[in-house]
Backbone of each chain as ProteinMPNN parsed JSONL, in Angstrom:
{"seq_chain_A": "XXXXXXXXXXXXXXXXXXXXXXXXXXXXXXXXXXXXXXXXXXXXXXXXXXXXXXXXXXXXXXXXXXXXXXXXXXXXXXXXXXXXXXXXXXXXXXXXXXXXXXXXXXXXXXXXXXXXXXXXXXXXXXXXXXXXXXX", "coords_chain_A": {"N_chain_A": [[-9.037, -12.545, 98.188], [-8.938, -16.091, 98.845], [-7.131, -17.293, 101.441], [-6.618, -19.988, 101.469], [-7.09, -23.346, 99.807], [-9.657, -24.92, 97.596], [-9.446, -27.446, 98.662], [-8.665, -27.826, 101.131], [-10.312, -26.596, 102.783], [-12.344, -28.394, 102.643], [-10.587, -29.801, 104.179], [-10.814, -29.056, 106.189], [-13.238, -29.046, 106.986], [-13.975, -31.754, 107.028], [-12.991, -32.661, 109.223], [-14.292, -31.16, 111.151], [-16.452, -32.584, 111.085], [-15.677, -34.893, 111.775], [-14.755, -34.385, 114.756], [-17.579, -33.756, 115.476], [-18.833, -35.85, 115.227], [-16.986, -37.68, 117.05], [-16.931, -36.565, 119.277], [-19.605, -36.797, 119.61], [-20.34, -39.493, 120.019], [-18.555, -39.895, 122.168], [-19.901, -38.305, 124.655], [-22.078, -39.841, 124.171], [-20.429, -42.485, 125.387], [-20.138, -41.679, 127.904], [-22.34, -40.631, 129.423], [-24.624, -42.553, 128.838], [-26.992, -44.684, 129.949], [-26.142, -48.65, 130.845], [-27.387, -50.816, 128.107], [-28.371, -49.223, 127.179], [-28.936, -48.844, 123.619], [-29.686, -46.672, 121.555], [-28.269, -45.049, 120.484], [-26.537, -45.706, 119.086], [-27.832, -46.518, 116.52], [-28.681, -43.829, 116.322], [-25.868, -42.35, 115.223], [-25.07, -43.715, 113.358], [-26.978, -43.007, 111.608], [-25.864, -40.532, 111.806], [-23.103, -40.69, 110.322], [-23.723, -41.826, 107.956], [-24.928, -39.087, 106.965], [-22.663, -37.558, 106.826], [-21.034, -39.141, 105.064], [-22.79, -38.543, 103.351], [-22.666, -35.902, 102.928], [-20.254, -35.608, 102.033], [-19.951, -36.954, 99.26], [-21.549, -35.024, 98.299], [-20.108, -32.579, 98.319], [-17.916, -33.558, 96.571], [-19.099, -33.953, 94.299], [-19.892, -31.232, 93.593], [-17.292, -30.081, 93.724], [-16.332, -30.554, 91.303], [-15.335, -29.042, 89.103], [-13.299, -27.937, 90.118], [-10.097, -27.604, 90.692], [-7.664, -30.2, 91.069], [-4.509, -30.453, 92.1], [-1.144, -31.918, 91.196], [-0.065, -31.518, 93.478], [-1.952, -31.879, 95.739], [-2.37, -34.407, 95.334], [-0.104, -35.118, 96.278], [-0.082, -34.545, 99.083], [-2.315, -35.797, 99.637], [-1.84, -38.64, 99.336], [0.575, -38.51, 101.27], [-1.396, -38.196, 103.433], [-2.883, -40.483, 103.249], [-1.209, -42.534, 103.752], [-0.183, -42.477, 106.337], [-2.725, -42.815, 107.261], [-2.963, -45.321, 106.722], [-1.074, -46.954, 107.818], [-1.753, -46.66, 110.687], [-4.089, -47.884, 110.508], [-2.975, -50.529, 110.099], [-1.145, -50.859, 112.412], [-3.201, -50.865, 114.603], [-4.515, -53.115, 113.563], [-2.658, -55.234, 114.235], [-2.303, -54.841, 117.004], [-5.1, -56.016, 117.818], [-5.051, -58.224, 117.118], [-2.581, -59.319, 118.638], [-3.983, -58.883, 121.123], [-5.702, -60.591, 120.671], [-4.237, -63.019, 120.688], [-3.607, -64.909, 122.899], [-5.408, -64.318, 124.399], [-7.317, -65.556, 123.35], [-10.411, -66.366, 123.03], [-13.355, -63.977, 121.546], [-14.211, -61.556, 122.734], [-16.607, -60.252, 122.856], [-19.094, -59.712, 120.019], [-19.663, -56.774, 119.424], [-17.545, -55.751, 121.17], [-16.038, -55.759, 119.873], [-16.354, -54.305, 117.61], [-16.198, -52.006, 118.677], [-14.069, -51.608, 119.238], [-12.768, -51.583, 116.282], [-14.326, -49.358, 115.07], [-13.251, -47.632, 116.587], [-10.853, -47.605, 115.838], [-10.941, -46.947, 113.231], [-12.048, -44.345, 113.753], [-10.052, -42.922, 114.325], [-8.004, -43.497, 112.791], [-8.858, -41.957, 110.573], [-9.055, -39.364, 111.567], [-6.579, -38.941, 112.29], [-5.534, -38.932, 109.678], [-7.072, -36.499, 108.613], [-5.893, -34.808, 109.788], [-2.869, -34.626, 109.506], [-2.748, -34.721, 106.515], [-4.255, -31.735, 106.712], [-1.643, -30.326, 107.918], [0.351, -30.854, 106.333], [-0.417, -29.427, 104.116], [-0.646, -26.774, 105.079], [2.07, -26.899, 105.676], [3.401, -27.041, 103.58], [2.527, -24.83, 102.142]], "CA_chain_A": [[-8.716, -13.899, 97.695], [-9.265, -16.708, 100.014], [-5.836, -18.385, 101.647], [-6.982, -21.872, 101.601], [-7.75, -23.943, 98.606], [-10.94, -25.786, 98.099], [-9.299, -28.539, 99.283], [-8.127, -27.387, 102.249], [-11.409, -25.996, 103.412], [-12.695, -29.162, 102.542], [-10.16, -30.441, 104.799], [-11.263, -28.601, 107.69], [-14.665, -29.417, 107.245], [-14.35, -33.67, 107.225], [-12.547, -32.246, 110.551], [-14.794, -30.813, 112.2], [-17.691, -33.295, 110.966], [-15.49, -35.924, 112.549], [-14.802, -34.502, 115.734], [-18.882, -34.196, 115.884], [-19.415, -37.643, 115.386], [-16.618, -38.25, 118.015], [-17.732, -35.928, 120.532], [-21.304, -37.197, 119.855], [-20.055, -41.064, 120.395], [-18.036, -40.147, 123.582], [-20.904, -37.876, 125.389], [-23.041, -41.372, 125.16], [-20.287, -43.809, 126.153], [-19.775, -41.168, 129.63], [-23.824, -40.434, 129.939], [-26.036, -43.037, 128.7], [-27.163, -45.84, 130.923], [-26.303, -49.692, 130.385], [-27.906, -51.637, 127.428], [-29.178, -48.27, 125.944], [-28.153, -48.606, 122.699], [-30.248, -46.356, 120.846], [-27.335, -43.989, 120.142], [-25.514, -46.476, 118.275], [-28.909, -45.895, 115.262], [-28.253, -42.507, 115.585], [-24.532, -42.559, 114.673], [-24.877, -44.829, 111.472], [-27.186, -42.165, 110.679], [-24.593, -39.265, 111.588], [-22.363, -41.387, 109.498], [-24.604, -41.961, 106.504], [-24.922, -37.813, 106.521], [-21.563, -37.533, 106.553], [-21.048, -39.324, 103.922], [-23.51, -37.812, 101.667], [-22.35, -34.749, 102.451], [-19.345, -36.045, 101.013], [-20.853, -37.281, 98.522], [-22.307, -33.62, 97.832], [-19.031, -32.167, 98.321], [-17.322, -34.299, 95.38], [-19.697, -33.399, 93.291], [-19.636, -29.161, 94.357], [-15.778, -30.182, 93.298], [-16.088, -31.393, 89.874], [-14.785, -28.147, 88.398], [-12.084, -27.37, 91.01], [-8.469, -28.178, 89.598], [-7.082, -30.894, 91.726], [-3.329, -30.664, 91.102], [-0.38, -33.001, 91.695], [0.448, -30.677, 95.209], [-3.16, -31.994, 96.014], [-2.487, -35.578, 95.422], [0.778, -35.973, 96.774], [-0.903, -34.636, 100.129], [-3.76, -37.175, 100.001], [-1.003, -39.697, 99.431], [0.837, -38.377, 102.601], [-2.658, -38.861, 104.572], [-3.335, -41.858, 102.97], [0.165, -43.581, 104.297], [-0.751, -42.2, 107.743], [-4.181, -43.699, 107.715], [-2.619, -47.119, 106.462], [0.131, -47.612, 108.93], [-2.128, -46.884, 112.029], [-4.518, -49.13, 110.585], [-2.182, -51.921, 110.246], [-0.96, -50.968, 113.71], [-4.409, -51.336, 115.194], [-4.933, -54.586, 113.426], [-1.844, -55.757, 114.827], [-2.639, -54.724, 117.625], [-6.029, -56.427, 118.15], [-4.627, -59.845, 116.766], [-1.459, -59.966, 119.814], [-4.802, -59.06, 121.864], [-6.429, -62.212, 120.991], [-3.655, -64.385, 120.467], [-3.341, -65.447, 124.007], [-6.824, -64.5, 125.119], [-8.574, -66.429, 122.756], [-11.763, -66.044, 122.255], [-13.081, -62.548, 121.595], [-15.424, -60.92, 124.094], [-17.919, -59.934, 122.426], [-18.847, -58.955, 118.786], [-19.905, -55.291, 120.081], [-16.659, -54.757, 121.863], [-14.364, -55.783, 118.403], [-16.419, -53.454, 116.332], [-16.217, -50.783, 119.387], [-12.334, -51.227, 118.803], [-12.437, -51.178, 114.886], [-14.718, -48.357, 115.258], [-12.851, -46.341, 117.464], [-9.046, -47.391, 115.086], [-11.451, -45.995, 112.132], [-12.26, -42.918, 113.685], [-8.167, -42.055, 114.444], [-7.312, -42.972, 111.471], [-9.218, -40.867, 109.925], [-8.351, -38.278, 111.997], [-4.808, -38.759, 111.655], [-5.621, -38.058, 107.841], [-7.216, -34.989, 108.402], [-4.525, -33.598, 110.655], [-1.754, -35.298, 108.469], [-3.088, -33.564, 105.276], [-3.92, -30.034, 107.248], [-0.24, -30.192, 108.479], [1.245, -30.969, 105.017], [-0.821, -28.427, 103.5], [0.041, -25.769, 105.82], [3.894, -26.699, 105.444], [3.952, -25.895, 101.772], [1.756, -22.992, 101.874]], "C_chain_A": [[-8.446, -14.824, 98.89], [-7.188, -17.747, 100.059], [-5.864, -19.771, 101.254], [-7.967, -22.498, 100.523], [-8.471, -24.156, 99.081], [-10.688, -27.072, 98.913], [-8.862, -29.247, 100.299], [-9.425, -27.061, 103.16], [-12.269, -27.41, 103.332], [-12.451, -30.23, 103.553], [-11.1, -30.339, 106.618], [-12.632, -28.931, 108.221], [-14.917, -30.69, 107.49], [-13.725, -32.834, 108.826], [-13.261, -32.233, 111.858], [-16.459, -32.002, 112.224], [-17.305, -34.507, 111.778], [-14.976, -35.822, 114.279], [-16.403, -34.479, 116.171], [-19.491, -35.25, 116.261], [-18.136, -38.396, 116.472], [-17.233, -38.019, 119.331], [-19.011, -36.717, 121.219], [-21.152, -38.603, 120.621], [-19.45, -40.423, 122.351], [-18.848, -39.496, 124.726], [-22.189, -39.184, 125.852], [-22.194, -42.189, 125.521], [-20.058, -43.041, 127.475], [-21.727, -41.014, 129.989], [-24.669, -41.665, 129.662], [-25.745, -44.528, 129.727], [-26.678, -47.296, 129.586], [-26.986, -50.26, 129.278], [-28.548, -50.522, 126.607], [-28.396, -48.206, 124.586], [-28.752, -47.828, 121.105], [-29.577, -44.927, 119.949], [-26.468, -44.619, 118.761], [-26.528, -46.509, 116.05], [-28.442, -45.063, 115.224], [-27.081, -41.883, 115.055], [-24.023, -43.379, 113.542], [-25.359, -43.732, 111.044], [-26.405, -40.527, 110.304], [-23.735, -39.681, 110.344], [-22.693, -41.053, 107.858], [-25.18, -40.604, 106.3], [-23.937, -37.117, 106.456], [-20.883, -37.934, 105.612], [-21.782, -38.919, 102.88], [-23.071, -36.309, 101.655], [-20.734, -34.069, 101.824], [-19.196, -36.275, 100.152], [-21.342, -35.58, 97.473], [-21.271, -32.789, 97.247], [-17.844, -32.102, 96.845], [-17.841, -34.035, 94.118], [-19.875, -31.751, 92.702], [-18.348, -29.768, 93.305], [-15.116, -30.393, 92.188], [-15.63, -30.32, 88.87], [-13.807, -27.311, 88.921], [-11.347, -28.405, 90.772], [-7.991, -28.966, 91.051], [-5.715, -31.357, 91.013], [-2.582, -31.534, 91.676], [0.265, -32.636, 93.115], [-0.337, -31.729, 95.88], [-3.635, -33.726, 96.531], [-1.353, -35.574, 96.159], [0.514, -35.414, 98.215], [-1.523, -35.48, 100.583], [-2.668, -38.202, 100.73], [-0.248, -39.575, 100.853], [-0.073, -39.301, 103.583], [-2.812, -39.982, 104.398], [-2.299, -42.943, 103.789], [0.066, -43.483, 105.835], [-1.824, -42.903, 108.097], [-3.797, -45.124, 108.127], [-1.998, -47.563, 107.799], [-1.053, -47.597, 110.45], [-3.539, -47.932, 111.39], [-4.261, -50.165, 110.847], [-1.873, -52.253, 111.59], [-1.778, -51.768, 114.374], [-4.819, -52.797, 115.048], [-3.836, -55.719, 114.166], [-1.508, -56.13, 116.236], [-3.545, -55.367, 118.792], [-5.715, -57.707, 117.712], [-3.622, -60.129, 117.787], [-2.499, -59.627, 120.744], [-5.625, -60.004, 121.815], [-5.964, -62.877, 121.097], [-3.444, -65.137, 121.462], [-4.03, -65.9, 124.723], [-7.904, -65.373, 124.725], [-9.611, -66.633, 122.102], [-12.288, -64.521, 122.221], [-14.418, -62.364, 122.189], [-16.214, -60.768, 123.953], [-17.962, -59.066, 120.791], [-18.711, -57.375, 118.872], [-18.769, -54.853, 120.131], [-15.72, -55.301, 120.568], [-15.28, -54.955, 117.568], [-16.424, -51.874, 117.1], [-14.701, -50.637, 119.057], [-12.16, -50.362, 117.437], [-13.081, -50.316, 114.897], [-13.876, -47.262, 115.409], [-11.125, -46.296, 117.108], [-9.58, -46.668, 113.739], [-11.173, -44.976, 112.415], [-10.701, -42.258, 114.268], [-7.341, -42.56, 113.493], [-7.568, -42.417, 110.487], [-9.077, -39.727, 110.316], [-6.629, -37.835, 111.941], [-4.616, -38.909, 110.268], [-5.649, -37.268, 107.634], [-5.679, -33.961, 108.751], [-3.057, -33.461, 109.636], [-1.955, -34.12, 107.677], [-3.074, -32.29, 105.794], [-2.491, -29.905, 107.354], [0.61, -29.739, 107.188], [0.897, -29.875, 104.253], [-0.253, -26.809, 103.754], [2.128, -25.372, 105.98], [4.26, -26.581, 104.114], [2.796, -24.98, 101.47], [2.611, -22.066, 101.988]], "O_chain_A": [[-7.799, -14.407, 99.85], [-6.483, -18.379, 99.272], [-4.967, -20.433, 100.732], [-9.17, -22.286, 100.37], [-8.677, -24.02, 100.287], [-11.504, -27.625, 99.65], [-8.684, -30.445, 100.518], [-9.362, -27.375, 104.349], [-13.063, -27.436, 104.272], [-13.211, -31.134, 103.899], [-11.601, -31.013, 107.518], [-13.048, -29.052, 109.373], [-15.943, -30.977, 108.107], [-14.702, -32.432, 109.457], [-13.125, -32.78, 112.952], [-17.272, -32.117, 113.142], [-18.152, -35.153, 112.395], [-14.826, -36.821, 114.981], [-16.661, -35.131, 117.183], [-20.291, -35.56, 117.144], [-18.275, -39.594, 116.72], [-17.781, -38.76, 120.147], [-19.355, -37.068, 122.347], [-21.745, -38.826, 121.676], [-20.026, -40.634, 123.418], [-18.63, -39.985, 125.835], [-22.822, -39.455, 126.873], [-22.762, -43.063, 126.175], [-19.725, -43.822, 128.366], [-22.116, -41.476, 131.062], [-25.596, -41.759, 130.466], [-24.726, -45.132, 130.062], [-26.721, -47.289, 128.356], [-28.041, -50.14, 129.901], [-29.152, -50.744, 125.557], [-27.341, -47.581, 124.485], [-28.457, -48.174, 119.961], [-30.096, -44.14, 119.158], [-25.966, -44.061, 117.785], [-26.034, -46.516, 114.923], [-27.629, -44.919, 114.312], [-27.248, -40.85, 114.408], [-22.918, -43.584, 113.041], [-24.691, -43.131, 110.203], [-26.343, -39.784, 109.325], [-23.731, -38.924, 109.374], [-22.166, -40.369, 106.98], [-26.049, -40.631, 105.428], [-24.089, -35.968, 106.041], [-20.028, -37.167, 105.172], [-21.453, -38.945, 101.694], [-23.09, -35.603, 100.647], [-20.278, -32.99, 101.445], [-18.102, -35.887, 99.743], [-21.369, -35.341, 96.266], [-21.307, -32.331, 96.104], [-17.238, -31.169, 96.317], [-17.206, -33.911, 93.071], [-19.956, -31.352, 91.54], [-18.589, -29.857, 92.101], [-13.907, -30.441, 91.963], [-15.532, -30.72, 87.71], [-13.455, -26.237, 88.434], [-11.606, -29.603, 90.659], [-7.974, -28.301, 92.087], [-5.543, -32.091, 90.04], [-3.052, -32.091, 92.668], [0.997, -33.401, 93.742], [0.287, -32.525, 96.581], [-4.445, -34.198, 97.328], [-1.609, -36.305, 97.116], [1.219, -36.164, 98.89], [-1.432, -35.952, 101.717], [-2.53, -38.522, 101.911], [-0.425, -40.514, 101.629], [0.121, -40.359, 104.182], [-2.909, -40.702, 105.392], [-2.669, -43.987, 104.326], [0.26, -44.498, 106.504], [-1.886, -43.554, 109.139], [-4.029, -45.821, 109.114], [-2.431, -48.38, 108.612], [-1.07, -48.59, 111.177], [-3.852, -48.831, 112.17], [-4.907, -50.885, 111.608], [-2.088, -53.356, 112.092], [-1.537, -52.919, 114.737], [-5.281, -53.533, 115.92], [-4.176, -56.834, 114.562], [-0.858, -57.077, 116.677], [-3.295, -55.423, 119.996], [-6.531, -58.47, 118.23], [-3.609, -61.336, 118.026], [-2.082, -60.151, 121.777], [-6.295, -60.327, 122.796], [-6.534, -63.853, 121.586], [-3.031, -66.25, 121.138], [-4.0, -66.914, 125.421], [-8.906, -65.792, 125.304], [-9.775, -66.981, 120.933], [-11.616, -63.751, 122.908], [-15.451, -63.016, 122.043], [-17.023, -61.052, 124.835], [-17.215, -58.157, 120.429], [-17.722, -56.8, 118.417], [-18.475, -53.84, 119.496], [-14.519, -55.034, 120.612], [-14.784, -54.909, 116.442], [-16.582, -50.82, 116.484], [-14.23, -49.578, 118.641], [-11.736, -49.219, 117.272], [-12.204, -49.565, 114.469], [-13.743, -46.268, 114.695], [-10.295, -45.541, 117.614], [-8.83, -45.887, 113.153], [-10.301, -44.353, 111.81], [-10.534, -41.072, 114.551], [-6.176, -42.202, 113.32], [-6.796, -42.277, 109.538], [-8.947, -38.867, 109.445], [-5.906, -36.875, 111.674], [-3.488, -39.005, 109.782], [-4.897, -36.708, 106.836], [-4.949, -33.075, 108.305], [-2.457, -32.471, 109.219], [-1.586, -32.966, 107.891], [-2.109, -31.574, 105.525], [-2.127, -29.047, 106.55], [1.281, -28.722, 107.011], [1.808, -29.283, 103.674], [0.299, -26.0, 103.008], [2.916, -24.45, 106.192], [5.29, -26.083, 103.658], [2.412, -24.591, 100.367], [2.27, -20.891, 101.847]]}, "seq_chain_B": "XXXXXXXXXXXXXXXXXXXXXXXXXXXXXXXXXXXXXXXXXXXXXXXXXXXXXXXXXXXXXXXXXXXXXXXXXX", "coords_chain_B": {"N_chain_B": [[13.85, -29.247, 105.489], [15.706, -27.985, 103.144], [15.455, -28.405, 99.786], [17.398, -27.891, 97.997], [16.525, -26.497, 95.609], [15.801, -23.892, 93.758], [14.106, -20.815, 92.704], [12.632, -18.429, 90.245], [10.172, -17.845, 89.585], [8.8, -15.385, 90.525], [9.923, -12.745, 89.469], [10.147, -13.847, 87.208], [7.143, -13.719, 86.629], [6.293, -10.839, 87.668], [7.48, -9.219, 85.95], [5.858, -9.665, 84.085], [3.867, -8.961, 84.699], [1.975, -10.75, 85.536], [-0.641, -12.11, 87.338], [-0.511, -14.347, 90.565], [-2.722, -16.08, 90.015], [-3.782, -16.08, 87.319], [-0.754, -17.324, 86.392], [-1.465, -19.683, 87.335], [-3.28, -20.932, 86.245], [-3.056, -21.243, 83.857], [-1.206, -23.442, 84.056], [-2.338, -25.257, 84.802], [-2.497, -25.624, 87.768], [-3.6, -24.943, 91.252], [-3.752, -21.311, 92.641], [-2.359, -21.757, 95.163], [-0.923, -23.82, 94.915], [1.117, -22.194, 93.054], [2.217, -20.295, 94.71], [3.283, -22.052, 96.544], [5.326, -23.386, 95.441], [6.934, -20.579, 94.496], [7.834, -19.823, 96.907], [9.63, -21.625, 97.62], [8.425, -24.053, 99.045], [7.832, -26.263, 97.538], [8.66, -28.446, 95.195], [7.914, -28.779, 92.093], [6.496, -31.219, 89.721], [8.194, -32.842, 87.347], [7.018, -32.083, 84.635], [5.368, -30.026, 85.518], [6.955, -28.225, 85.753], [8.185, -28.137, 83.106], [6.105, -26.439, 81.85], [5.56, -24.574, 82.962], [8.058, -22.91, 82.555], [7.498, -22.739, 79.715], [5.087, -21.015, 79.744], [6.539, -18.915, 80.219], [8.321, -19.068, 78.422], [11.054, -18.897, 78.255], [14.197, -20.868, 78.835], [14.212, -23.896, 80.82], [16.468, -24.208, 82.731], [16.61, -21.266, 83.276], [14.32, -20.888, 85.012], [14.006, -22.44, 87.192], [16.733, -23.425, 89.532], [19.491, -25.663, 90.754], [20.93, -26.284, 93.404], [23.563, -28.267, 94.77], [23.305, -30.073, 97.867], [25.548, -29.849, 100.146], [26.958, -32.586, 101.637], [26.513, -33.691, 105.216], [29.022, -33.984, 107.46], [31.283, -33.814, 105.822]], "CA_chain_B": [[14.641, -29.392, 105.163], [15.879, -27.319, 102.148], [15.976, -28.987, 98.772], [18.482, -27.092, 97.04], [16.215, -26.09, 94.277], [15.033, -22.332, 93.856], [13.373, -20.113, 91.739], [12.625, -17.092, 89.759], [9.363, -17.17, 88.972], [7.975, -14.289, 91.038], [10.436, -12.512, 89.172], [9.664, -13.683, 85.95], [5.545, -13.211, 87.121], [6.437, -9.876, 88.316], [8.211, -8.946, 84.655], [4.898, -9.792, 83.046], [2.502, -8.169, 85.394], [0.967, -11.694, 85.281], [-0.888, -12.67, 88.98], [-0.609, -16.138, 90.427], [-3.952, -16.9, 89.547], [-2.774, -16.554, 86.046], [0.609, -18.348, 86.11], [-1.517, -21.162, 87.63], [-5.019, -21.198, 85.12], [-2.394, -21.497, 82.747], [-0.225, -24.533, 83.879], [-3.47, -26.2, 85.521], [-2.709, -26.3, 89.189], [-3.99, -24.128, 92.411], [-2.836, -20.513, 93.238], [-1.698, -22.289, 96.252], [0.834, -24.137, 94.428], [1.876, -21.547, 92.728], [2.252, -19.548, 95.756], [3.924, -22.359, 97.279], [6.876, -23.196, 94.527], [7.393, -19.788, 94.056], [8.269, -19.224, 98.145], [10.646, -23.088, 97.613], [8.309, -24.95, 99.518], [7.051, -27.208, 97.059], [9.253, -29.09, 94.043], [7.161, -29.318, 90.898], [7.023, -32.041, 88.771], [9.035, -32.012, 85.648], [6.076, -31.488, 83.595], [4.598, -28.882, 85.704], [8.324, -27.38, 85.27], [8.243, -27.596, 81.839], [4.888, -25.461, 81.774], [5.694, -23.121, 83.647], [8.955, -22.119, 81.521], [6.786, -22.824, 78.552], [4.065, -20.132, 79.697], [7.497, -17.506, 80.215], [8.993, -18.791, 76.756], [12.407, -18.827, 78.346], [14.62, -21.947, 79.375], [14.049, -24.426, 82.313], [17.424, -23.609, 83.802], [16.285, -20.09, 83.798], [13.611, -20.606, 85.828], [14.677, -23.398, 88.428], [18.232, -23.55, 89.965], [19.85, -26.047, 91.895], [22.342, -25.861, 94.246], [23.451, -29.126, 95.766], [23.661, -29.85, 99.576], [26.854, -30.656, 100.661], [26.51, -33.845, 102.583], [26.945, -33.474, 106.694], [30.549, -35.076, 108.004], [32.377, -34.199, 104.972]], "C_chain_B": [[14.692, -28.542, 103.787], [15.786, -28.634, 101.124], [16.765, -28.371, 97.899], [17.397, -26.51, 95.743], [15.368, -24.725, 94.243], [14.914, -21.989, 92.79], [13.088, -19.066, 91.204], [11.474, -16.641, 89.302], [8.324, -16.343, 89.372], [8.542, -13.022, 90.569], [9.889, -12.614, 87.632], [7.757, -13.392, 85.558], [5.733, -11.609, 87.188], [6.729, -9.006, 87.027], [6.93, -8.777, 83.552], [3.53, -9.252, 83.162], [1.393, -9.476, 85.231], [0.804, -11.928, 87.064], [-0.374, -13.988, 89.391], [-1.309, -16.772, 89.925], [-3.868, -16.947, 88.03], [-1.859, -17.263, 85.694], [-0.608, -19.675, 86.282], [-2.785, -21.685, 87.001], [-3.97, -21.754, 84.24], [-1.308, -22.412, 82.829], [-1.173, -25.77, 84.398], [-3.003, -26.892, 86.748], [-3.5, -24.968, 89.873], [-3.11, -22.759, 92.584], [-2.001, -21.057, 94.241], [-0.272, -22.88, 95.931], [1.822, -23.582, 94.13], [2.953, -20.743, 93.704], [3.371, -20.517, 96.478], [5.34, -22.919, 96.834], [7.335, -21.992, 94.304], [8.248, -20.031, 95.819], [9.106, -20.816, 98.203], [10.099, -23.988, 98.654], [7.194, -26.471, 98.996], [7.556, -27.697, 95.69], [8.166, -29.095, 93.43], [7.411, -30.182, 90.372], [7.596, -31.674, 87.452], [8.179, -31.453, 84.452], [5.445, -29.974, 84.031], [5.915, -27.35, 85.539], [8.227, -27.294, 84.203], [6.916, -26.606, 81.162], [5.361, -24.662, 82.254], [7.3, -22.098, 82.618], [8.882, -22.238, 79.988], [5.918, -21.438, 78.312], [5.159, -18.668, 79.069], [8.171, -17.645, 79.127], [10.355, -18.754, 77.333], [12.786, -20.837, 79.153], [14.499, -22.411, 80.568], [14.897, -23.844, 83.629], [17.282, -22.121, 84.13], [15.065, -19.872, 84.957], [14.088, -21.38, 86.933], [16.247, -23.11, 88.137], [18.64, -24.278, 90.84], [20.883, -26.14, 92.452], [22.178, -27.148, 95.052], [23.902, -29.08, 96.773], [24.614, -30.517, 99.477], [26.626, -31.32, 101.892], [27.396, -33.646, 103.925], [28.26, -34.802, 107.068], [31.294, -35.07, 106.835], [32.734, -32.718, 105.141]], "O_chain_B": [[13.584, -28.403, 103.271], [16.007, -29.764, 101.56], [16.441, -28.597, 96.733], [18.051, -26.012, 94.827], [14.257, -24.677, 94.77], [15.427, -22.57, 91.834], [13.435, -18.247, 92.055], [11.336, -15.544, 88.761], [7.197, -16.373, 88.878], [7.969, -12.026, 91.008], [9.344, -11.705, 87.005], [7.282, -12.982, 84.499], [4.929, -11.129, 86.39], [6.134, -7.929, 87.051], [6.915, -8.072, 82.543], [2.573, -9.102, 82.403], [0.224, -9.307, 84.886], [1.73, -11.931, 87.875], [0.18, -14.703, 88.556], [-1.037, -17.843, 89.383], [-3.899, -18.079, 87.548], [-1.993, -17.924, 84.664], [-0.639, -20.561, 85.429], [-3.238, -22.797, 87.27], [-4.151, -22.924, 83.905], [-0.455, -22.393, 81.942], [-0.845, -26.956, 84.403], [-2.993, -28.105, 86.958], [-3.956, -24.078, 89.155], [-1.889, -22.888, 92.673], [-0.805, -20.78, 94.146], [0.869, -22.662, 96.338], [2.983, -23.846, 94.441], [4.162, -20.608, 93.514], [4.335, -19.95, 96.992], [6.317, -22.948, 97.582], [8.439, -22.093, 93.77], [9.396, -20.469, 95.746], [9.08, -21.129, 99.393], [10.897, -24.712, 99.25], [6.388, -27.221, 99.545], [6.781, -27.329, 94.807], [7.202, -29.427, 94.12], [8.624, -30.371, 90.275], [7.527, -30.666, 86.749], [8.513, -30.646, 83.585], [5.13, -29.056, 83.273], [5.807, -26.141, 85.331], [8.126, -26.105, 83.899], [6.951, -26.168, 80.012], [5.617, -23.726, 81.496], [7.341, -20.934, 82.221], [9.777, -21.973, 79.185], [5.889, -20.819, 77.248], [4.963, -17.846, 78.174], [8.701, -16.645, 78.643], [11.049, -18.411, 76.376], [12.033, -21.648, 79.692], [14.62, -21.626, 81.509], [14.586, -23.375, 84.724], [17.783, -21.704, 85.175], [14.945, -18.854, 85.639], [14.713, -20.69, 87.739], [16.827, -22.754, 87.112], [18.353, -23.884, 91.971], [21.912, -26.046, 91.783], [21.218, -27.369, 95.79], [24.818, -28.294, 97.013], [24.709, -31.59, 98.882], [26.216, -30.823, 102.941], [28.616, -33.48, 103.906], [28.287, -36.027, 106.944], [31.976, -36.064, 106.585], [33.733, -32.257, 104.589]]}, "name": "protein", "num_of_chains": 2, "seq": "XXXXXXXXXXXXXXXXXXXXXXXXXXXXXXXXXXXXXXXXXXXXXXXXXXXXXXXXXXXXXXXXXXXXXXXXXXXXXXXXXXXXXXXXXXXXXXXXXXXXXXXXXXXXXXXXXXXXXXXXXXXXXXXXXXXXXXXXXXXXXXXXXXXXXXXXXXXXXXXXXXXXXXXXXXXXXXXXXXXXXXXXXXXXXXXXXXXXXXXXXXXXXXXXX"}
């Protein structure tokens, strides 16, 4: 009998799909030359298979008991996500308020990008954590 | 942190030769849960409390118990 709910294994898996798509992002911003930005296609489409296989996932799931343990987890992650969102936005607004104008569209969606992908990671981890402390 | 509230129903599971995966088909959550209110690290809700000493046919207070914390500096 397996330790780890479905929804736990589930966990581990957005996990590891999102350190891929970090990894993958930070191997081209240290290797690829200037103005190449042909990485930035192939990472919508990491994305957009990440999501379907989310997508896939949800559907796999539609006869696995999601109980109130299950939600008040999410809810954990979810409050984790929020707050460092808000942070981030807070963040990036006392970084313009002085400077002004903003640098470039690129480099504010390289930010919001890169406050997405840790707060979605500080979901996963969140949730694993919580899970693991009432197991 | 403790919550004062403990339990008996690996005890009353144990009495019935019922598994977890039974106790918990039959209150509609996860072995996991089960697994993890039985060992006090996971309050149930009051409904999923009142299932569970619904399934065993005996009273709530027989299955949960709480013991309150006596508050630090007194």
């Amino acid at each position: 009998m397996s330790r780890l709910s479905f929804q736990e294994k589930m966990l581990w898996a957005r996990f590891a799909g999102v350190m891929v798509v970090a990894g993958f992002y930070l191997r081209y911003l240290m290797y690829s030359a200037p103005g190449n930005h042909y990485l930035h296609a192939v990472l919508i489409v990491m994305l957009f298979l990440f999501a379907s296989v989310r997508t896939f996932a949800r559907w796999r799931s539609r006869n696995v008991i999601e109980d109130e343990r299950d939600r008040a987890v999410a809810a954990i992650g979810t409050r984790w996500s929020n707050n460092i969102l808000w942070a981030g936005l807070l963040v990036i607004l006392v970084l313009y308020w002085d400077h002004g104008s903003v640098r470039s569209a690129s480099f504010l969606i390289s930010i919001l990008f890169h406050l997405l992908l840790l707060a979605a990671l500080a979901r996963i981890i969140r949730e694993i954590v919580a899970y693991r402390m009432s197991a | 942190m403790s919550s004062g509230i403990s339990n008996t129903i690996r005890e009353l599971r144990s009495g019935r030769s019922m598994t977890q995966q039974e106790l918990a088909d039959l209150i509609f959550v996860t072995r996991q849960t089960v697994n993890a209110i039985e060992g006090d690290k996971y309050s149930p809700s009051l409904e999923v409390a009142f299932r569970i000493a619904h399934v065993f046919d005996v009273p709530l207070e027989q299955v949960f118990q709480y013991q309150p914390q006596r508050k630090r500096g007194k």
